[in-house]
C-alpha positions in Angstrom: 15.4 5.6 -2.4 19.1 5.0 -2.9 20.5 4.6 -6.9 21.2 1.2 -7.9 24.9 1.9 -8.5 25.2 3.1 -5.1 23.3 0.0 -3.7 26.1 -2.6 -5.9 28.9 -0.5 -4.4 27.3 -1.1 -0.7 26.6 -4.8 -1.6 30.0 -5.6 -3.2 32.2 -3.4 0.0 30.3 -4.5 2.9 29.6 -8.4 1.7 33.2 -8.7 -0.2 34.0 -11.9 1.5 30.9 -13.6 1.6 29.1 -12.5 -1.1 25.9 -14.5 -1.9 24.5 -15.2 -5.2 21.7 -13.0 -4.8 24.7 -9.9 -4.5 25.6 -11.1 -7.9 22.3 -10.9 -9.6 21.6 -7.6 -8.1 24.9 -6.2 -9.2 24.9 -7.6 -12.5 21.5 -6.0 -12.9 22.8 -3.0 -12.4 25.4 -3.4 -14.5 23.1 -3.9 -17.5 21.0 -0.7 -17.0 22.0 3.0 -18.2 22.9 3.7 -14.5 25.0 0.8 -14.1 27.3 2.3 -16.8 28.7 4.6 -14.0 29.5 2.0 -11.8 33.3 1.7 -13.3 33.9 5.8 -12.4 33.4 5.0 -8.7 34.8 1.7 -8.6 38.1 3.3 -6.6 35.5 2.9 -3.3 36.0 -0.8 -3.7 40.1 -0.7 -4.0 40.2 -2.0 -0.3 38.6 -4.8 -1.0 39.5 -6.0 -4.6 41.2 -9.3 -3.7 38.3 -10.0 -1.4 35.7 -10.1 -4.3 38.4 -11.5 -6.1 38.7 -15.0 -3.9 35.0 -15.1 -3.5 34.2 -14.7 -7.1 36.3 -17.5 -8.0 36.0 -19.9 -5.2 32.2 -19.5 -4.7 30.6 -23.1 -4.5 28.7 -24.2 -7.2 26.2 -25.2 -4.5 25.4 -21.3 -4.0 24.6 -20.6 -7.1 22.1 -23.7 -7.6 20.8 -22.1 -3.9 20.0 -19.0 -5.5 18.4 -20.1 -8.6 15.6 -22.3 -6.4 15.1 -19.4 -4.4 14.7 -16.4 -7.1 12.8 -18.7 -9.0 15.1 -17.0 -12.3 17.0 -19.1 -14.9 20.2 -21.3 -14.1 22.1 -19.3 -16.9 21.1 -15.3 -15.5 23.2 -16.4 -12.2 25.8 -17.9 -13.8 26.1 -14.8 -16.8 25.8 -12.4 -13.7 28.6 -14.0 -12.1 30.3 -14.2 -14.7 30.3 -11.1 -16.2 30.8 -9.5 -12.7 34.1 -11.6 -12.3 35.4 -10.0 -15.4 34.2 -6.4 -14.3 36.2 -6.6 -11.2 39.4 -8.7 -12.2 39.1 -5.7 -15.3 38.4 -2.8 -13.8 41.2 0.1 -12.2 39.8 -0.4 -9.0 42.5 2.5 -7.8 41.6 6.2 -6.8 
């Protein structure tokens, strides 16, 4: 089984442009466990695609995000705090070698 932190890298790299709210959940669940905290040291993997995740992030229908809530059955709020907070981890982070 592959670690979690590994998993949001693949996630965030391969799906960078049309990244689903599901991607967000998953990564922001990461993010919120012990292992998530070393997410930022490898986020260099992820320079190639920084403005990617950027656009998507903040262009990502609202429409999505209700999509996802119906079918994770999870509250509106843990999508929108996900996306949220994983908006602010990428526009934050060094996302450089």
């Amino acid at each position: 089984m592959e670690p979690g932190t590994e998993i949001a890298l693949k996630k965030l790299y391969h799906r960078a442009e049309n990244l689903k709210p599901r991607d967000i959940f998953d990564v922001a669940v990461v993010l919120s466990t012990e292992e998530g905290n070393r997410l930022p040291e490898t986020l260099w993997c992820l320079r190639d695609v920084k403005d990617l995740l950027k656009t998507r992030l903040n262009t990502m229908p609202l429409a999505f995000y209700e999509e996802a809530i119906e079918e994770l059955s999870i509250r509106p709020e843990s999508v929108l705090i996900g996306a949220r907070s994983l908006r602010r981890f990428v526009l934050r982070s060094r996302i450089t070698p």
